[in-house]
C-alpha positions in Angstrom: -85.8 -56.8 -32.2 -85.1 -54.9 -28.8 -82.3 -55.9 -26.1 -82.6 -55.4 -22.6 -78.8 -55.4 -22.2 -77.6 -52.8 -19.7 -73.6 -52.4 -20.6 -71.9 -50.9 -17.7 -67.9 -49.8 -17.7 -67.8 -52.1 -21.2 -66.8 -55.6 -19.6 -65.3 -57.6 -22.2 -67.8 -60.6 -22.4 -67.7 -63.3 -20.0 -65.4 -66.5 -20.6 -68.4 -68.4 -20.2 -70.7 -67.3 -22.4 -68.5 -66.8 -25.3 -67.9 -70.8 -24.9 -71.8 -71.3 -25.4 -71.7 -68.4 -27.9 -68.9 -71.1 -29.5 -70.6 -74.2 -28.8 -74.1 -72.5 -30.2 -72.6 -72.3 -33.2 -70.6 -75.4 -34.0 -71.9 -77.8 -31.9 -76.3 -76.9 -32.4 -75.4 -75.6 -35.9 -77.5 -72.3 -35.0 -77.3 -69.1 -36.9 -75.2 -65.8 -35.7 -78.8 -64.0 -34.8 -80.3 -67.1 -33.5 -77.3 -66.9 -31.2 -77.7 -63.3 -30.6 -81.5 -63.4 -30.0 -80.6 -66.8 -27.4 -77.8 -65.0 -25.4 -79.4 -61.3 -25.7 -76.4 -60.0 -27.0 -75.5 -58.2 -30.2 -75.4 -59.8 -33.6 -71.8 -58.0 -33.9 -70.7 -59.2 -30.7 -71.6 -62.5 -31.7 -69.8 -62.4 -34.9 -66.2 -60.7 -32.5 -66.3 -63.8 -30.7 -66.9 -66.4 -33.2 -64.0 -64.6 -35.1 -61.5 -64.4 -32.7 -62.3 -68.5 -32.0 -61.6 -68.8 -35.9 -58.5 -67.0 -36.0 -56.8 -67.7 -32.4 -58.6 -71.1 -31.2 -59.4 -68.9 -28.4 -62.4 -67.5 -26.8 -60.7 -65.1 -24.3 -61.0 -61.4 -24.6 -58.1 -59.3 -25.8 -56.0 -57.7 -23.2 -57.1 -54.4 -22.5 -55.0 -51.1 -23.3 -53.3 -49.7 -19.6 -53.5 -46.4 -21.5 -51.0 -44.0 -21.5 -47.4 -45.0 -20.4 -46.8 -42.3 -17.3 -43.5 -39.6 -18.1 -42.2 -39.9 -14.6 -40.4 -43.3 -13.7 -40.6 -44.0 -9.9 -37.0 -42.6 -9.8 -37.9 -39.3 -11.5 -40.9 -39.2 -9.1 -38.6 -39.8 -6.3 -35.7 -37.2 -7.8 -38.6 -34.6 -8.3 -40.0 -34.6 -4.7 -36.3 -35.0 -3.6 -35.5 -31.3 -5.8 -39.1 -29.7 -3.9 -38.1 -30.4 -0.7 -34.4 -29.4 -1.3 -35.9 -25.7 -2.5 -39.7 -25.7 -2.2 -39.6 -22.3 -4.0 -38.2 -23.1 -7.3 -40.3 -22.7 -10.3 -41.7 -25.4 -12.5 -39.3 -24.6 -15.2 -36.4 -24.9 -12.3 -37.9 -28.3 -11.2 -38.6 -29.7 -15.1 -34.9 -28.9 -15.4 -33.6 -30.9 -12.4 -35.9 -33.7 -13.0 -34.0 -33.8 -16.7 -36.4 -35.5 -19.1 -38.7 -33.7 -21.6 -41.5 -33.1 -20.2 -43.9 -29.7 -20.4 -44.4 -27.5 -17.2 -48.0 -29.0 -16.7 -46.8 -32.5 -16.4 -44.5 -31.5 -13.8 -46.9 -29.6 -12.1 -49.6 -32.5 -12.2 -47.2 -34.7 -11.1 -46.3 -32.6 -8.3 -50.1 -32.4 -7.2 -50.5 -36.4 -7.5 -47.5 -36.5 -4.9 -49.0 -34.9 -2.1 -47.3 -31.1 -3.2 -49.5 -27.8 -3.4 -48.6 -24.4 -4.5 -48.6 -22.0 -0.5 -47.5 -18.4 -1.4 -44.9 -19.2 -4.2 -43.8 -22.1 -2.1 -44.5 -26.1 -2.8 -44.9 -27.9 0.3 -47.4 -31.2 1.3 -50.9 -30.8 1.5 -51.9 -31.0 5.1 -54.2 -33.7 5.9 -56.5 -31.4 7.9 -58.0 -30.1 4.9 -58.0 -26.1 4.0 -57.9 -23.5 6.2 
């Protein structure tokens, strides 16, 4: 048995289909690879959905995870550029102090470089929006 499902980015499974994937099942009485075969989908995929419809009464997907949680608030953000401006040539270790939460000097330093800021002869100051030089 060969699919000729193309899974791009891993979208959960439409809403749709896993109510025919449901109805497939309980309503025509067909079998989990019948169902797979039917909807050209995975047997396991098949047997996720019919699950989560057993155990919730549901067919839509779980949530997806954001990922990580970022270290810097919006106000640590703000207090960070607010300490780069105020001296643009302290250190990491000078800014990670300001900023006061635990973080390591990377995290600054990528945070710093999502905000606009770039490293200019031992100075931090905004990239310029002409592009380098």
């Amino acid at each position: 048995m060969t699919y000729d499902v193309i899974l791009v980015g891993m979208k959960p499974t439409s809403e749709d289909l896993r109510k025919r994937v449901v109805a497939a099942r309980y309503e025509d009485g067909q079998s989990m690879g019948a169902i797979a075969e039917r909807f050209r989908m995975p047997k396991a995929t098949v047997q996720n959905i019919l699950r989560r419809y057993g155990e919730s009464g549901s067919v839509t997907p779980k949530p997806r995870n954001p990922g990580r949680k970022q270290a810097f608030s919006d106000v640590d953000k703000q207090r960070l550029e607010d300490a780069v401006e105020a001296s643009p040539d302290a250190t990491l270790a000078e800014l990670r102090a300001c900023c006061g939460i635990a973080v390591s000097q990377v995290t600054v330093h990528n945070t710093l470089k999502r905000l606009g800021f770039t490293r200019k002869k031992k100075r931090y100051i905004r990239a310029s929006s002409a592009g380098p030089t």
